[in-house]
Structures are given as C-alpha cells and as structure tokens.
N, C-alpha and C positions, 0 to 999 in steps of 0.2 A: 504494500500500500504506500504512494506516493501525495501526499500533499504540498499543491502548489499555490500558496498565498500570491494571487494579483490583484488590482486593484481595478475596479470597472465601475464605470457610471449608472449603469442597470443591468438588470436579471437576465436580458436580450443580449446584452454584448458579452457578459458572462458566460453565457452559452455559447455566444456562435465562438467567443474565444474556446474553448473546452473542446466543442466539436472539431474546431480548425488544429488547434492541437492533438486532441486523441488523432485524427485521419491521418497526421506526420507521422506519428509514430505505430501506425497499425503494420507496419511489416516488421518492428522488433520483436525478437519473438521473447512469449513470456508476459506482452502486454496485452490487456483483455479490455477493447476501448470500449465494448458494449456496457464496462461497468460504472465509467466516466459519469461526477453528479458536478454539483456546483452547490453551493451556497452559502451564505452570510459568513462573516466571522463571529458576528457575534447569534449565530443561531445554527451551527454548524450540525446539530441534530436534525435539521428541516434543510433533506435534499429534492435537489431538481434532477431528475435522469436528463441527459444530454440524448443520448438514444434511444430507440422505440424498444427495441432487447426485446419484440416477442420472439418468436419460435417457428419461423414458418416450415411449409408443407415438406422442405426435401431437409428439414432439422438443422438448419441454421438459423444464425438470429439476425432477424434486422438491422441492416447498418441506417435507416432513416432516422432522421431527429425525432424524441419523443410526442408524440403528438402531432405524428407527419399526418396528412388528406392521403386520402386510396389505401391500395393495400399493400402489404408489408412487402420488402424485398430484400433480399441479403447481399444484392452489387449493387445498392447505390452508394 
C-alpha cells in the first residue's frame, strides 16, 4: 500500500489526477490500479474509487472511471 499526499483544488481533479496516474503505472507489475481511491486528508476513512472495479463477463475488471455511462469494459 502506497500513499500519495497531493494537493488539488477538488474531488474532480483529484481523481482525474489518480486515474492519470494509476494508467502510468498499470504495466508495473505488482500494481493493482483497479484499487486506486482518493480522499480528504482530513477524512481519509471516506474513499472515492477512481475505477468502476466491476467484474465483467470474460472475468476481468473494468478499467472505466467509477461511475462510467454504458457498460463495463476491461480495455478502456
């Protein structure tokens, strides 16, 4: 488990910074970017998921941002 204290002006940039990051390093192996959250410093028990992390039909897990429109896919 890596925590990485940055500083962002909201929740939205927070994320797309988290996403833009986990996707850099999705071919290190060892890292598991579906587990990628975000939040507060000062409420760091109250996470945001960056990715959708369901499950789909050929048992992979969705690489879309949590709360992507349509259905799930594991190459986006």
């Amino acid at each position: 488990m890596v925590h990485l204290p940055v500083t962002a002006t909201d929740r939205d940039r927070a994320l797309r910074f988290a996403y833009t990051l986990a996707r850099s390093l999705a071919s290190v192996p060892g890292v598991e970017i579906a587990g990628a959250t975000v939040s507060a410093e000062d409420a760091q028990h109250v996470r945001r998921w960056v990715f959708c992390d369901r499950i789909t039909a050929d048992r992979r897990r969705c690489r879309a941002r949590a709360g992507h429109d349509g259905p799930c896919d594991p190459d986006r």
